[in-house]
KETI-417082 format. One line per field, with one value per residue (C-alpha): residue number from 1; residue in three letters; y, x, z. Coordinates in nm, 2 decimals. Example, Ala and Ser with C-alpha at 12.3 -4.5 7.8 and 13.67 -1.06 7.14 Angstrom:
2
num <- c(1|2)
residuo <- c(Ala|Ser)
north <- c(-0.45|-0.11)
east <- c(1.23|1.37)
up <- c(0.78|0.71)
//
This chain:
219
num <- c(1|2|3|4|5|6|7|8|9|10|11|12|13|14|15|16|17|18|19|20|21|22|23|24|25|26|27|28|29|30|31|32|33|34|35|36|37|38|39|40|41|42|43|44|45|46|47|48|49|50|51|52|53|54|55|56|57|58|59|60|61|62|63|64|65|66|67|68|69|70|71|72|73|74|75|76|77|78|79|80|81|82|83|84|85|86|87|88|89|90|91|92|93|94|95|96|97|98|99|100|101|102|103|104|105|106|107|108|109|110|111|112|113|114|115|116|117|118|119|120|121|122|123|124|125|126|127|128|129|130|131|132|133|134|135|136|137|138|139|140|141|142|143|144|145|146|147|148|149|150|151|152|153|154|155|156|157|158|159|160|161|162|163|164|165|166|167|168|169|170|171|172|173|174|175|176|177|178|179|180|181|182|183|184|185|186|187|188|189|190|191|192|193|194|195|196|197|198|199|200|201|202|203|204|205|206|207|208|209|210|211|212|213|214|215|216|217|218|219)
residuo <- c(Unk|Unk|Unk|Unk|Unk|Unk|Unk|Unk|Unk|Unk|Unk|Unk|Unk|Unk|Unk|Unk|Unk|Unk|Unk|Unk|Unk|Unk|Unk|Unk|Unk|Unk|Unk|Unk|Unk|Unk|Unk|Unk|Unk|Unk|Unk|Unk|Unk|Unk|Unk|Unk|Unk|Unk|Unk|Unk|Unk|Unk|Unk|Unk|Unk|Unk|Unk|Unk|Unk|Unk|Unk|Unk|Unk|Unk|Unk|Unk|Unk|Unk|Unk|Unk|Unk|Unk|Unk|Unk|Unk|Unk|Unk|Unk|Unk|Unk|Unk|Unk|Unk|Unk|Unk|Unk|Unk|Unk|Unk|Unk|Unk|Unk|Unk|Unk|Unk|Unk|Unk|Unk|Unk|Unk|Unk|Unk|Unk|Unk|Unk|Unk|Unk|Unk|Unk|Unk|Unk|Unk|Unk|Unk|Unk|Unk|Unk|Unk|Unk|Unk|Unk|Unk|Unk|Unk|Unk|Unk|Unk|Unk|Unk|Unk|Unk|Unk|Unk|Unk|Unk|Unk|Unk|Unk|Unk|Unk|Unk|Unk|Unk|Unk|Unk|Unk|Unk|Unk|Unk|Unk|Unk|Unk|Unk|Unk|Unk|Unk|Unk|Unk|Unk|Unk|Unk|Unk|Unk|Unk|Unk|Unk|Unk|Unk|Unk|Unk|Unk|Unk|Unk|Unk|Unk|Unk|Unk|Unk|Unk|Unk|Unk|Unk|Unk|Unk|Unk|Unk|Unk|Unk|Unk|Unk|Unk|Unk|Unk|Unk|Unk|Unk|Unk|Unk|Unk|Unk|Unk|Unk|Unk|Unk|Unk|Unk|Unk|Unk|Unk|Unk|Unk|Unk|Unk|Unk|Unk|Unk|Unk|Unk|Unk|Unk|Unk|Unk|Unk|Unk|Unk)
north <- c(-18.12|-18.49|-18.60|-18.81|-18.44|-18.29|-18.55|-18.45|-18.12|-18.19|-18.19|-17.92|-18.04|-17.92|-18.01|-18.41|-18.39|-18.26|-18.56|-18.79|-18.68|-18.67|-19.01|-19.21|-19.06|-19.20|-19.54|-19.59|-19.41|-19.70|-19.96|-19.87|-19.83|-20.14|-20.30|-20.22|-20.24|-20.60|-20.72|-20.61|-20.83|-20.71|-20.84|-20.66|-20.78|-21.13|-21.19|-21.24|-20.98|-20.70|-20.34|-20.35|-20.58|-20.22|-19.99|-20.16|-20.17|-19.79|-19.85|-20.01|-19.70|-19.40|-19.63|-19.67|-19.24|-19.20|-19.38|-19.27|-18.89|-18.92|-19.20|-19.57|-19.41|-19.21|-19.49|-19.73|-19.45|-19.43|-19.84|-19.79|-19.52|-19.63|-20.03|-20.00|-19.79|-19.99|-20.30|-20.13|-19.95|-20.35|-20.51|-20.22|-20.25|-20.64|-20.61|-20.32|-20.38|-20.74|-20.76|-20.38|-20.31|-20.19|-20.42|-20.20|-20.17|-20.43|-20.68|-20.52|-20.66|-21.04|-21.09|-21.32|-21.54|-21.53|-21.20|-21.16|-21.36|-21.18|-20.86|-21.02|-21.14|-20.80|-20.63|-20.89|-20.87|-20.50|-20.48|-20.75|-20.61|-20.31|-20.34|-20.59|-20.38|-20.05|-20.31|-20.40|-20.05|-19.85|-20.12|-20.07|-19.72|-19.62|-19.71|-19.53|-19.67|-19.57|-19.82|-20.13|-20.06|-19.98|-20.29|-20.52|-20.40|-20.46|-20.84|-20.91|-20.73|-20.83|-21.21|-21.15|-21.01|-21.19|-21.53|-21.38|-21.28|-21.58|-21.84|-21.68|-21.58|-21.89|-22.20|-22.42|-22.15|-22.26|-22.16|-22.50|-22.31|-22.10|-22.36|-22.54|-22.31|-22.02|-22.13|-22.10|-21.76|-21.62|-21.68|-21.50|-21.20|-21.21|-21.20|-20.94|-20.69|-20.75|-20.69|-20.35|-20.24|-20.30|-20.14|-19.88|-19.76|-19.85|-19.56|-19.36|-19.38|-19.21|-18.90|-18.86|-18.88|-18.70|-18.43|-18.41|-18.39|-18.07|-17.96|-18.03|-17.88|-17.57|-17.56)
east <- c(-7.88|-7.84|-7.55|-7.40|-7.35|-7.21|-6.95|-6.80|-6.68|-6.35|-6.32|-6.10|-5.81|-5.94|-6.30|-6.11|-5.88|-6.16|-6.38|-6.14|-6.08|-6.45|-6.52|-6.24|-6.31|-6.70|-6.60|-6.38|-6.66|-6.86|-6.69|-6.54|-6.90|-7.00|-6.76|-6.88|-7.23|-7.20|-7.16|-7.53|-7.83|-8.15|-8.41|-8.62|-8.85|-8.86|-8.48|-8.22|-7.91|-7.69|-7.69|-7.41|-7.58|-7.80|-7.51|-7.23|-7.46|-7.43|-7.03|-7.21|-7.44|-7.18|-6.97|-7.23|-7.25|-6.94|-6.85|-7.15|-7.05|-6.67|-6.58|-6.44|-6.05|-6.15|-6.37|-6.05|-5.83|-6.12|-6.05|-5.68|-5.65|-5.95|-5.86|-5.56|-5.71|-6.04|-5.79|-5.63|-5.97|-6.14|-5.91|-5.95|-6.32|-6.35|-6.03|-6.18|-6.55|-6.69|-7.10|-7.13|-6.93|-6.57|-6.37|-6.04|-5.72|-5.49|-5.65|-5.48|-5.13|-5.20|-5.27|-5.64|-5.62|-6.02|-6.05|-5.82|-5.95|-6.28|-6.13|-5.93|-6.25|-6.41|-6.10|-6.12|-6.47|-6.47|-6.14|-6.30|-6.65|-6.57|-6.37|-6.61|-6.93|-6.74|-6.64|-6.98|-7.16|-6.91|-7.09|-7.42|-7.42|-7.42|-7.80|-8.05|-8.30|-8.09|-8.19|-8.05|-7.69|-7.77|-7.99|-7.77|-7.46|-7.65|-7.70|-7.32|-7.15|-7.35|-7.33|-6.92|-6.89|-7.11|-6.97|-6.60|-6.65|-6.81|-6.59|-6.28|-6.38|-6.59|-6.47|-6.30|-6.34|-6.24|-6.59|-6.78|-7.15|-7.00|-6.78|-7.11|-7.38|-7.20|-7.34|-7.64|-7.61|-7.43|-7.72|-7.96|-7.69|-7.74|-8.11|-8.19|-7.87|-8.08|-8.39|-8.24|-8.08|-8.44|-8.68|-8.46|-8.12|-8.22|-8.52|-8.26|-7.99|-8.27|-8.35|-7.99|-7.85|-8.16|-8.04|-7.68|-7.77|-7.97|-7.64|-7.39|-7.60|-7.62|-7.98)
up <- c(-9.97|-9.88|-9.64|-9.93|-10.08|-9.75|-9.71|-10.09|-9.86|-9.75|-9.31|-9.21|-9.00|-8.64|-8.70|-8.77|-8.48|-8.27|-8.40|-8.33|-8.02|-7.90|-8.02|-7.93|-7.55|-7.58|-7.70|-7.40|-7.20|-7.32|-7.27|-6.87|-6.77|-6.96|-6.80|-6.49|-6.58|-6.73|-6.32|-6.23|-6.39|-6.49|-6.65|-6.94|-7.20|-7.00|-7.07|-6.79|-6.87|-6.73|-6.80|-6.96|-7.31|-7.27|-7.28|-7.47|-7.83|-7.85|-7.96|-8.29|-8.32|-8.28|-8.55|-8.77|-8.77|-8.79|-9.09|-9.28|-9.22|-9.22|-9.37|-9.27|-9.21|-8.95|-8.75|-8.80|-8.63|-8.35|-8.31|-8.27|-8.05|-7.82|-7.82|-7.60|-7.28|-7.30|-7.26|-6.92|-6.85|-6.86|-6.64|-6.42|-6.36|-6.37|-6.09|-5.83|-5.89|-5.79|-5.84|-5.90|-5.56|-5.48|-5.34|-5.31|-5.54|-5.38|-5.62|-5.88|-5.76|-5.79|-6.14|-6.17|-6.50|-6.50|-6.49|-6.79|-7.00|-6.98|-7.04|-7.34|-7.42|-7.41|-7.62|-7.88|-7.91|-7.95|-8.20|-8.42|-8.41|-8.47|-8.76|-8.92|-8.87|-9.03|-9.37|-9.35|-9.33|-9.58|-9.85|-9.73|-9.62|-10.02|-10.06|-10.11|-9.77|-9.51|-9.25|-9.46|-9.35|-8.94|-8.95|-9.11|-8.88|-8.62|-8.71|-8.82|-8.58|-8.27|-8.39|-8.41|-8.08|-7.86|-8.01|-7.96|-7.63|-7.47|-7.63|-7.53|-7.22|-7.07|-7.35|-7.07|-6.81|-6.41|-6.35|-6.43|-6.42|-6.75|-6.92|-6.95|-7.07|-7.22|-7.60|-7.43|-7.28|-7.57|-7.75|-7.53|-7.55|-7.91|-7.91|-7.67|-7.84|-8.19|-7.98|-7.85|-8.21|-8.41|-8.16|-7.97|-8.15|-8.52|-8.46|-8.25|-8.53|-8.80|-8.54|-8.50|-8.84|-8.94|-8.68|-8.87|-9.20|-9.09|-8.90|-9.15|-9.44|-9.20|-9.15)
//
């Protein structure tokens, strides 16, 4: 039994609520501690980046599962319900955290136009990105070579949300550093995420939706 013929079986109402429920906690999982891990740089493979270009690119993974075994309605409910606590949960991060370290709550009474710009950034990215990649994998995903639709997700969605983030977070930004070179360091963002999705989640997407197609065929 392919997963093309486990997803002709209707989802029982608790098994969808319960998948909603589940997912739409590990997006905004992924995206508070992305937003905390984008403040601390590290450098792999040569390139300059934060931990959170490592951890945020999982969002596009679990989306990519999830509509190629329930469908694109269910991943557009995921974006709706999750989009609005990962915009509070953003600006709560980038506020109380500064370079990985707390600097108290206090900050979150004067309102800093920098900061919410990034985190608009950050929503934006991930609303638009999101919604793109699942248009883009419910076409692909009915091929035959499963790979085609991760890989090419990967690509498009990637390019939409690094581009979306940097230009409306650093495009005449106060800091001069980043209203100068952030073409420059979007780029690099872009390279390294398509670096990550073909050598370490396009193999981890096949052993996990491997995994579920045993699962959901009940083997």
């Amino acid at each position: 039994m392919t997963i093309s013929t486990v997803l002709k079986t209707p989802i029982e109402p608790i098994r969808y609520s319960r998948a909603l429920f589940w997912l739409v906690s590990l997006h905004i999982f992924i995206i508070a501690i992305s937003n905390y891990l984008v403040q601390i740089p590290v450098e792999l493979f040569g390139f300059i980046t934060t931990w959170g270009a490592v951890t945020f690119p999982f969002i596009f993974l679990i989306t990519d599962l999830t509509v190629r075994i329930f469908g694109q309605n269910l991943a557009r409910r995921i974006i709706f319900f999750a989009m609005l606590p990962a915009l509070v949960i953003s600006y709560y991060f980038s506020v109380v955290f500064s370079n990985g370290q707390f600097v108290g709550h206090e900050h979150l009474l004067d309102f800093n136009l920098f900061v919410f710009r990034i985190v608009l950034a950050s929503f934006s990215a991930y609303v638009v990105g999101q919604l793109l990649d699942i248009q883009v994998f419910n076409r692909l995903r009915r091929l035959s070579i499963w790979w085609i639709a991760p890989l090419v997700s990967t690509f498009i969605g990637n390019l939409v949300d690094s581009f979306c983030f940097f230009a409306i977070a650093f495009y005449k930004s106060p800091d001069p550093f980043m209203a100068s070179h952030w073409v420059e360091i979007g780029a690099m963002d872009y390279l390294f995420k398509i670096v990550m999705g073909v050598f370490i989640f396009l193999p981890l997407y096949g052993v996990i939706l491997a995994k579920l197609q045993k699962i959901l065929a009940g083997k």
